[in-house]
C-alpha positions as CSV (number, residue, x, y, z in Angstrom):
1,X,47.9,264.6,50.3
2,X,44.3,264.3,49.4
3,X,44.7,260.7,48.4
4,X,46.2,259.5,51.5
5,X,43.4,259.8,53.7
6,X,41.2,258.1,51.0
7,X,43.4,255.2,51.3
8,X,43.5,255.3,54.8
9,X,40.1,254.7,54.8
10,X,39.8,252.2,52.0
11,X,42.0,250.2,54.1
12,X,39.7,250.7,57.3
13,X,37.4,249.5,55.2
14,X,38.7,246.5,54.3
15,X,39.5,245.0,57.8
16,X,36.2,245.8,59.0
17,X,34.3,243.9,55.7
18,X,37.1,240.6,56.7
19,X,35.6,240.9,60.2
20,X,32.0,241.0,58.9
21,X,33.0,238.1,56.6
22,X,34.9,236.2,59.2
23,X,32.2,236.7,61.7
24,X,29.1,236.0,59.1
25,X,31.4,232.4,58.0
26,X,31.3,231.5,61.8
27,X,27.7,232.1,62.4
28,X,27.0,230.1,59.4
29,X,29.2,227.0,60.6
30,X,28.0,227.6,64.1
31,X,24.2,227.6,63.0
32,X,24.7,224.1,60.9
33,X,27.0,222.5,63.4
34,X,24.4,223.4,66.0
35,X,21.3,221.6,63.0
36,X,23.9,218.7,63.2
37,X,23.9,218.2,66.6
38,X,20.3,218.6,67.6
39,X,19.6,216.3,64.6
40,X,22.4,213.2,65.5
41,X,24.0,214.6,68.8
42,X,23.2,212.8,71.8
43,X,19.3,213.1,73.0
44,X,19.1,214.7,69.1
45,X,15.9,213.7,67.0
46,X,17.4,210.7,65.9
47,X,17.2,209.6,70.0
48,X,13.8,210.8,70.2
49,X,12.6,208.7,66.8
50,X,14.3,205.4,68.5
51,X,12.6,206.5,71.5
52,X,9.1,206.9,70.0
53,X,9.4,203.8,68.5
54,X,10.0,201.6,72.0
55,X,7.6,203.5,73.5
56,X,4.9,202.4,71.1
57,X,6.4,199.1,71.5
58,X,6.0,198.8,75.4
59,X,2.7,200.1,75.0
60,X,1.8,197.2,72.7
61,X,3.5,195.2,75.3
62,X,1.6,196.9,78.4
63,X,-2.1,196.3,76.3
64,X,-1.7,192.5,75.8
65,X,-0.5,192.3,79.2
66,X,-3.8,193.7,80.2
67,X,-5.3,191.0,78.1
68,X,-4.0,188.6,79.4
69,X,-4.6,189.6,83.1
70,X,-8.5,190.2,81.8
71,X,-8.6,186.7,80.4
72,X,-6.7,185.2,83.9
73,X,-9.1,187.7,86.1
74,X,-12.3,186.4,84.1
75,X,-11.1,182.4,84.7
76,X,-10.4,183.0,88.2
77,X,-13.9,184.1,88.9
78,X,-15.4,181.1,86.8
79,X,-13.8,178.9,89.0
80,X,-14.9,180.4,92.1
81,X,-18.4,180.7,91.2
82,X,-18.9,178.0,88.7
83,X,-18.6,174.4,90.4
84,X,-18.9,172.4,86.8
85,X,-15.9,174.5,85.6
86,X,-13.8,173.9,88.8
87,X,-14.3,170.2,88.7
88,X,-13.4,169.8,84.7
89,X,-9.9,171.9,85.3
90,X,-9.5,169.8,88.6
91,X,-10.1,166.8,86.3
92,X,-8.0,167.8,83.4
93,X,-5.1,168.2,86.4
94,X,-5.2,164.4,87.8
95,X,-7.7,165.5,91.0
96,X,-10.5,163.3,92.2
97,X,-13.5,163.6,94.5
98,X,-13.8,162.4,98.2
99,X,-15.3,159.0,96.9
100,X,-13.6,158.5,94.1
101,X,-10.8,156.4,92.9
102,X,-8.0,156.9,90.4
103,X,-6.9,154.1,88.3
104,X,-3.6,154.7,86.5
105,X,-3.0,152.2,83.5
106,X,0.7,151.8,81.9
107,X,1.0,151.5,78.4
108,X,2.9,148.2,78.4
109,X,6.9,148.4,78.1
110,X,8.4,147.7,74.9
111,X,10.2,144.0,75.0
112,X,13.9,144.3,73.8
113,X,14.6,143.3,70.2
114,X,16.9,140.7,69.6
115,X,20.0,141.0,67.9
116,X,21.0,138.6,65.0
């Protein structure tokens, strides 16, 4: 009768180590299927890379916008305080003074070519 017991508890032994097994295999595919999706699952770091990226873009975006507006602000004021500047971009539009006249001179039309 001595064995029994010792088999009894071999056998104890046994389910408990396929529970540890079982349950150490699940934390394991848990742990890299959480990695997976915090890597390429929605809002994962392949979101936040492709995120980065337009943000860097829009920023590029945002500074020559602010170049622009610099270079518009800078020709505004020219105009308003410079009178030589005003009157060469009203010149360059077709404008004239008070006293002046405008002459406007065709290129002549081209005369139809006979055909043979």
């Amino acid at each position: 009768m001595s064995t029994h017991p010792i088999a009894r508890n071999s056998m104890r032994r046994r389910k408990v180590s396929c529970w540890k097994e079982a349950y150490y295999i699940l934390s394991i595919v848990g742990a890299i299927l959480a990695a997976a999706i915090t890597v390429w699952g929605p809002h994962g770091y392949m979101d936040l890379k492709k995120t980065q990226v337009e943000l860097q873009v829009q920023k590029e975006k945002v500074s020559d916008l602010k170049r622009t507006n610099g270079e518009a602000i800078a020709r505004i004021q020219a105009l308003k305080s410079d009178k030589p500047t005003l009157e060469r971009v009203a010149r360059e539009r077709g404008y004239a003074g008070a006293d002046e006249i405008i002459q406007i001179i065709l290129p002549p039309e081209p005369q139809p070519q006979k055909q043979k």
